[in-house]
C-alpha positions as CSV (number, residue, x, y, z in Angstrom):
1,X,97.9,-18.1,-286.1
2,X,96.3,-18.4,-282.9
3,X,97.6,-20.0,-279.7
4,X,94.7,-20.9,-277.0
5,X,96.7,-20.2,-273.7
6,X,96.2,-24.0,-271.4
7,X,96.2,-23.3,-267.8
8,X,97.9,-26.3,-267.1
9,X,100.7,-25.4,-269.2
10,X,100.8,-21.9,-268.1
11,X,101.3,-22.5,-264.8
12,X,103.7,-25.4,-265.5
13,X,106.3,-23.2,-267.7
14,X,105.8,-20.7,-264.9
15,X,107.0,-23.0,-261.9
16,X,109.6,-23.8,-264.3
17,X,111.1,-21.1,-264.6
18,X,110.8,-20.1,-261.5
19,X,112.6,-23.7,-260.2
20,X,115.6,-22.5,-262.6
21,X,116.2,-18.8,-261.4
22,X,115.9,-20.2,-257.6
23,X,118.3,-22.9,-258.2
24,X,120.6,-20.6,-260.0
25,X,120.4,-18.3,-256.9
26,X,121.4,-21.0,-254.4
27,X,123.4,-23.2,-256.3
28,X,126.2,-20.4,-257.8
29,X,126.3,-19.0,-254.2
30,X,127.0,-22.2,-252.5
31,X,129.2,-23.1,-254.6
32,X,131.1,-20.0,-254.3
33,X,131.1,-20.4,-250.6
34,X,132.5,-24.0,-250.7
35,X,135.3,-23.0,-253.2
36,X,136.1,-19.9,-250.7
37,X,135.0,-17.4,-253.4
38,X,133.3,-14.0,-252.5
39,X,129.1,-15.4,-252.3
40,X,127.8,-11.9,-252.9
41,X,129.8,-12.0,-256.4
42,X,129.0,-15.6,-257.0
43,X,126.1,-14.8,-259.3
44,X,126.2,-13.0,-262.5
45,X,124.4,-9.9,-261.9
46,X,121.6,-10.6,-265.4
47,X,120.6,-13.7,-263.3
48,X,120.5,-12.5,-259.8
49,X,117.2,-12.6,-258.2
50,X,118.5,-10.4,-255.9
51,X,119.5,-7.3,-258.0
52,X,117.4,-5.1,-259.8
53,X,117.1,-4.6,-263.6
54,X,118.1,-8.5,-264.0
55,X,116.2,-10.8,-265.4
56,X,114.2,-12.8,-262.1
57,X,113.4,-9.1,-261.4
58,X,112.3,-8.6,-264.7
59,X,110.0,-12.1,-264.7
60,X,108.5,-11.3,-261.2
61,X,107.6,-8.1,-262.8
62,X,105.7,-9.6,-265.3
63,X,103.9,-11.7,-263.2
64,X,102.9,-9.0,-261.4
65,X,102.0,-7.8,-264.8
66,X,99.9,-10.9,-266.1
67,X,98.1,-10.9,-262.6
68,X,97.2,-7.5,-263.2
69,X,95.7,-7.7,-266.7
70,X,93.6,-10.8,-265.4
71,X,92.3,-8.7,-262.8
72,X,91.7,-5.9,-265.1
73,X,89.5,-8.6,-267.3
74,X,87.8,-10.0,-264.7
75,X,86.3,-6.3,-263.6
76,X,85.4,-5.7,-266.8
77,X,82.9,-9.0,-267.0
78,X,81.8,-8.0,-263.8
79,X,81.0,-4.7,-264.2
80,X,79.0,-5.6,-267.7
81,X,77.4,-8.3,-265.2
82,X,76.7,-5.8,-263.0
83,X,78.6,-7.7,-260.9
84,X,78.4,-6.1,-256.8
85,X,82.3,-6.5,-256.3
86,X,83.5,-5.1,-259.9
87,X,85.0,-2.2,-257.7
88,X,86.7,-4.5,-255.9
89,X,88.6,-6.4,-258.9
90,X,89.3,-3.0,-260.4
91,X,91.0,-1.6,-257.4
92,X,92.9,-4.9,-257.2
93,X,94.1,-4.8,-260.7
94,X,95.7,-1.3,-259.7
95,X,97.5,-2.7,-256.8
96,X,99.1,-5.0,-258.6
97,X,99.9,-2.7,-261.4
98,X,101.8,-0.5,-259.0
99,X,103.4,-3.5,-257.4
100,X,105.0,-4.8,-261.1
101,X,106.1,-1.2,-261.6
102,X,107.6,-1.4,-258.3
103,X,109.2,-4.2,-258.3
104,X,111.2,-2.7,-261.4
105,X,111.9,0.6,-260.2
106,X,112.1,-0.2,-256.7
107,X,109.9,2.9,-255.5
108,X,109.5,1.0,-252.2
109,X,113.6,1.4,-251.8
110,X,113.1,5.4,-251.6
111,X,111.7,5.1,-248.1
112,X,114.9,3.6,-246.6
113,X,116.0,7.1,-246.2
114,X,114.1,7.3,-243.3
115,X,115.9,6.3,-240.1
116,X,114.4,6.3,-236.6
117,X,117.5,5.1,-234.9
118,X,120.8,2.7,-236.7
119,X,122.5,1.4,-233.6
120,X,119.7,1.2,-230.3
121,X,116.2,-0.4,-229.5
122,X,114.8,0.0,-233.1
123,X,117.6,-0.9,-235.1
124,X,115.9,-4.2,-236.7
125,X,113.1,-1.8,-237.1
126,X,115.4,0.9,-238.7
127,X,117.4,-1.8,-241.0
128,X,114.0,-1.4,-243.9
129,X,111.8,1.5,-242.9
130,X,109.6,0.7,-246.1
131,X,108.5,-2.1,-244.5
132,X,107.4,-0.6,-241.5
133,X,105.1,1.7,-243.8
134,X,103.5,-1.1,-246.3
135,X,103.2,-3.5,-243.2
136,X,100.1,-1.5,-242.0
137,X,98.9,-0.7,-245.2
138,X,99.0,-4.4,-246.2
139,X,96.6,-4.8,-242.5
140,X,94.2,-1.7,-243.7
141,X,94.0,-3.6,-247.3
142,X,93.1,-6.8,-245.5
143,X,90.5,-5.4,-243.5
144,X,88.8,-3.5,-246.3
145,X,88.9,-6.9,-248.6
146,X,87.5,-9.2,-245.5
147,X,83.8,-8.8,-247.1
148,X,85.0,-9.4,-250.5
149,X,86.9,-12.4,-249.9
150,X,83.9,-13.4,-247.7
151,X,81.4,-13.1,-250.7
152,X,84.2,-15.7,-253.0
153,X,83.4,-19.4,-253.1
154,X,85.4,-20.9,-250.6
155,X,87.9,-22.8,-252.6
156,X,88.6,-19.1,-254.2
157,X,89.5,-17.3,-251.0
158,X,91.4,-19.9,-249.5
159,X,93.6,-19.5,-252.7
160,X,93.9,-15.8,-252.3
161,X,94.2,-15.9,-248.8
162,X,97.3,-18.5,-249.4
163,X,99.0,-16.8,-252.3
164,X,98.9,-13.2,-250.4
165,X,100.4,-14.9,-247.5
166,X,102.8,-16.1,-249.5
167,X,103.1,-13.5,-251.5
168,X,103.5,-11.1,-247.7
169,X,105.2,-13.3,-246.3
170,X,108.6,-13.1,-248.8
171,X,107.8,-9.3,-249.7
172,X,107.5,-8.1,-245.5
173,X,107.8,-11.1,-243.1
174,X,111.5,-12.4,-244.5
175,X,113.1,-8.9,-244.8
176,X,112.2,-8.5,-241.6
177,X,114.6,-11.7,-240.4
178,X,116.9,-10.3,-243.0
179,X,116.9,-7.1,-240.7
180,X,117.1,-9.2,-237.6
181,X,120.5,-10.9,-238.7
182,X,122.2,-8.1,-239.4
183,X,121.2,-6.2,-236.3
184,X,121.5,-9.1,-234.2
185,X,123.0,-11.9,-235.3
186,X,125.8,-9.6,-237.2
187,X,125.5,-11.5,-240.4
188,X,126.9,-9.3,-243.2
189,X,124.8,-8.7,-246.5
190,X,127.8,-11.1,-248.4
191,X,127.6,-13.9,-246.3
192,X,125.8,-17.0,-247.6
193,X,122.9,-16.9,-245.2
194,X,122.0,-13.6,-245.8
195,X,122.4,-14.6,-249.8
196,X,120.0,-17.7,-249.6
197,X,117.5,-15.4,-247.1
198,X,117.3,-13.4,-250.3
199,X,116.6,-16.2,-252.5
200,X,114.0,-17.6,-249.9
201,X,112.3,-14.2,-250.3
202,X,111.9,-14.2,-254.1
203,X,111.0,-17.8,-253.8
204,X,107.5,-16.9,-251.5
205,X,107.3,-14.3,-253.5
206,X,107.2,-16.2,-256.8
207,X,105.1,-18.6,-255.8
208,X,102.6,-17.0,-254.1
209,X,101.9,-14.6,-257.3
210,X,101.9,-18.0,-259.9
211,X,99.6,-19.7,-257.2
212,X,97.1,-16.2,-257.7
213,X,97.5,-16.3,-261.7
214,X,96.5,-19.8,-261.5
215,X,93.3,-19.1,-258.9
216,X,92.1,-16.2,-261.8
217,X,93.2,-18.3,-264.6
218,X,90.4,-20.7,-263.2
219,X,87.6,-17.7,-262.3
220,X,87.8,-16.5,-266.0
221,X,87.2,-20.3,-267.4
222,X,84.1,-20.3,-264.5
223,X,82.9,-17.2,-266.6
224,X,83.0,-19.2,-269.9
225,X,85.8,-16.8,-271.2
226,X,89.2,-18.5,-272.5
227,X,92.9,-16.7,-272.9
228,X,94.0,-16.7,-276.7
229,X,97.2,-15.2,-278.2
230,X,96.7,-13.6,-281.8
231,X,99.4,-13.6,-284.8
232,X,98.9,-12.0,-287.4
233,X,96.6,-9.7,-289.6
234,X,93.8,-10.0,-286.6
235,X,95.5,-9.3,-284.0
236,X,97.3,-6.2,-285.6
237,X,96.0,-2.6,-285.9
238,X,94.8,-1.3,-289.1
239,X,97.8,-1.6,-291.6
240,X,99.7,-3.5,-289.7
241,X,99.7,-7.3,-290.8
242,X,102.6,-8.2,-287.8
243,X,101.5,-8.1,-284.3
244,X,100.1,-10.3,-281.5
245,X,97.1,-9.6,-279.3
246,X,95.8,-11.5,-276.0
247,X,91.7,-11.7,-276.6
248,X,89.5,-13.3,-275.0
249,X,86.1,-15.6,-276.4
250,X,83.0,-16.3,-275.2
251,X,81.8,-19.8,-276.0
């Protein structure tokens, strides 16, 4: 059996599930909050977007995942193109291979060891050090991609520009408030605003990766290649007749 994998739809089951696991993360909080229940608690921990190893991590993980494998394709074509900017996809496909692994083991949360100073003039600073070391990084990446994305069609780097600002914006820009209410405004890390911050973060960061999918989605139809998933004796190695394989076709 073969499945021929709609855009449209993709995207669409995407945002859906993505308007489920944000609404989960508000709703059960907020209710908690108005019933006087402990917020932080409020969520089962398999749902929370918040926590690691449940299953919103899990699904921004493999959207990481899927962006990567389209990026992975799309060097290929360029490359057998002979393409100027293959190098360009490639090394992109690695970033956000790194980034899905991240975002399920949390590498990123190893460099919150590092503390500059917990109580004086860089304490929002000192709240997420990792932040302060991917903030520049994400600049030098910017910089180095400002010919790429110049060389796009328009229409194409205003999507990437958008998504990554998304994308940044949740990831860097909203831990950074996060940092800023506990330092300053004293908000504790069970209270419902800092719960909902949270949320907000996975929310930009959702939606700016599905908005990037889509944008690639799109550049691989512009190449006259379409997305089909295999079941069956085709799509399985040699002696296997159970398996499923993504291919693509050239029309």
């Amino acid at each position: 059996m073969t499945i021929r994998l709609s855009i449209r739809r993709t995207i669409l089951w995407l945002a859906a599930l993505i308007c489920a696991f944000i609404t989960i993360g508000i709703a059960m909080p907020l209710a908690a909050h108005l019933e006087g229940r402990d917020v932080a608690r409020a969520t089962f921990h398999v749902l929370n977007v918040r926590h690691e190893g449940s299953i919103p991590t899990l699904f921004s993980s493999a959207l990481l995942a899927i962006a990567a494998t389209l990026l992975f394709m799309i060097a290929q074509i360029e490359r057998e193109r002979g393409g100027r900017d293959a190098r360009y996809w490639f090394v992109l496909a690695l970033v956000f291979t790194y980034l899905s692994i991240d975002e399920t083991a949390q590498l990123h949360e190893t460099l919150n060891r590092f503390h500059i100073d917990d109580v004086g003039l860089f304490a929002v600073f000192d709240r997420f050090p990792w932040v302060w070391f991917y903030g520049p990084l994400v600049l030098l990446f910017a910089i180095a991609y400002g010919r790429f994305l110049l060389r796009l069609p328009r229409d194409t780097a205003i999507v990437f520009v958008v998504s990554g600002a998304s994308f940044v914006g949740g990831a860097l820009g909203i831990e950074i408030i996060g940092a800023h209410q506990i330092v300053v405004e004293h908000v504790t890390r069970d209270s419902l605003h800092y719960v909902v911050r949270g949320v907000l973060k996975e929310l930009f960061m959702y939606s700016g990766v599905t908005l990037f999918i889509w944008c690639l989605l799109h550049r691989l139809r512009d190449y006259g290649t379409a997305i089909r998933l295999q079941f069956g004796p085709a799509a399985a190695p040699a002696g296997d007749r159970h398996g499923a394989a993504i291919a693509t076709t050239d029309p």
